[in-house]
N, C-alpha and C positions, 0 to 999 in steps of 0.2 A: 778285566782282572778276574783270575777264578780264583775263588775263594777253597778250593775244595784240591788235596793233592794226592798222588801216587804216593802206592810204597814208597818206592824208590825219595822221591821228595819229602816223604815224609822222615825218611833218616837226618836226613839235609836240617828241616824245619828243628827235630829236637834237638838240636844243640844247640840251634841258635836262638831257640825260645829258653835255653838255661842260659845259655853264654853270651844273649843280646847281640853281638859283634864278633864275626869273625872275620879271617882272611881265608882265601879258597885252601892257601896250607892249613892253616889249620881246621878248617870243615874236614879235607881228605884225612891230615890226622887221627881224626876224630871218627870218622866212619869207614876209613878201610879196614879196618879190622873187621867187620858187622859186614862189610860188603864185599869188600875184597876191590873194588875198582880202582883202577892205576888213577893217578894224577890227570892225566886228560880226560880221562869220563868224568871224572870228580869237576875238574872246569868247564866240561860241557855241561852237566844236571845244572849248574849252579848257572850258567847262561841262561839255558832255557827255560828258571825257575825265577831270573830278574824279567825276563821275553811276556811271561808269564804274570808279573806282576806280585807274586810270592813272595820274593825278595828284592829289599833298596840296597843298593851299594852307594857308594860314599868313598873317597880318599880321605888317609889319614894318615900324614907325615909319607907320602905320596906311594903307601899303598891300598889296594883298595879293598874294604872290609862291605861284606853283606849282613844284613838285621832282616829280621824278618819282616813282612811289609802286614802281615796281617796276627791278631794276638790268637795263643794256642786253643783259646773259646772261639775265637768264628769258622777257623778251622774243621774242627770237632764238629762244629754244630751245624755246617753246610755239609760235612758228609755222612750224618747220619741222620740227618734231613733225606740226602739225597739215596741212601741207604732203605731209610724206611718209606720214602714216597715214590721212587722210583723201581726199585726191586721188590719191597714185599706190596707194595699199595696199599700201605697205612693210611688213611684218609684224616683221622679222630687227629689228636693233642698227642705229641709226642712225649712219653714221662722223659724228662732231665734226670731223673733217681739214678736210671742207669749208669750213671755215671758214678754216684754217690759214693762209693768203696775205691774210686780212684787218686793214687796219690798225687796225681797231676791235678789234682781239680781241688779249688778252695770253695767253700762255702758262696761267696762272693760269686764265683766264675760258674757255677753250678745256677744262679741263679738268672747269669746272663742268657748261660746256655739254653735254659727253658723258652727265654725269649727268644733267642735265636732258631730253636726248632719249632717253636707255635705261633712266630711272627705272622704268616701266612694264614692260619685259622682268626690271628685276631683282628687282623686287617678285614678278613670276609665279614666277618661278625661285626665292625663296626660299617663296613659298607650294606648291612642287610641282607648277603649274600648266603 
């Protein structure tokens, strides 16, 4: 599963981290305006993004609704993880503050997030590494 998404899924992902549950109409709904993509790319992203492990689908009243498979903090925080370890070689503790002035992020989720981008320094640190 990757934890970490495209622009493009990333569109996908914010509605359905407000809206929990959609159906592929209304994901395309919701983001052809912001993308412009027809109805089939909208149902392709949304394959490749359950393929992927992003999103669960589920029937319901026998149609079938995608949730998001992972919450909008592990998200975040694998790609600016992979932001700061992979592109600049931030090596140190990654601050979580950056986030802090975002309306997406609660108190709570800001403190997941810390763990989720210094998980890797604290594992080293308790292995003696």
């Amino acid at each position: 599963m990757s934890t970490t998404a495209t622009r493009t899924e990333l569109s996908v992902l914010k509605q359905l981290w407000t809206s929990e549950r959609m159906s592929a109409r209304e994901i395309h709904d919701a983001v052809s305006g912001e993308t412009g993509w027809s109805y089939s790319t909208t149902r392709t992203i949304i394959t490749r993004m359950e393929e992927k492990g992003l999103l669960t689908r589920a029937e319901v009243h026998g149609v079938a609704v995608y949730t998001p498979a992972l919450s909008r903090v592990a998200v975040l925080g694998a790609m600016a993880r992979e932001l700061a370890r992979d592109v600049f070689d931030i090596k140190g503790a990654l601050p979580a503050s950056m986030f802090a002035d975002s309306p997406h992020v609660t108190s709570d989720e800001l403190a997941e997030l810390d763990a989720i981008l210094n998980a890797e320094d604290a594992q080293k640190k308790e292995d003696g590494k």
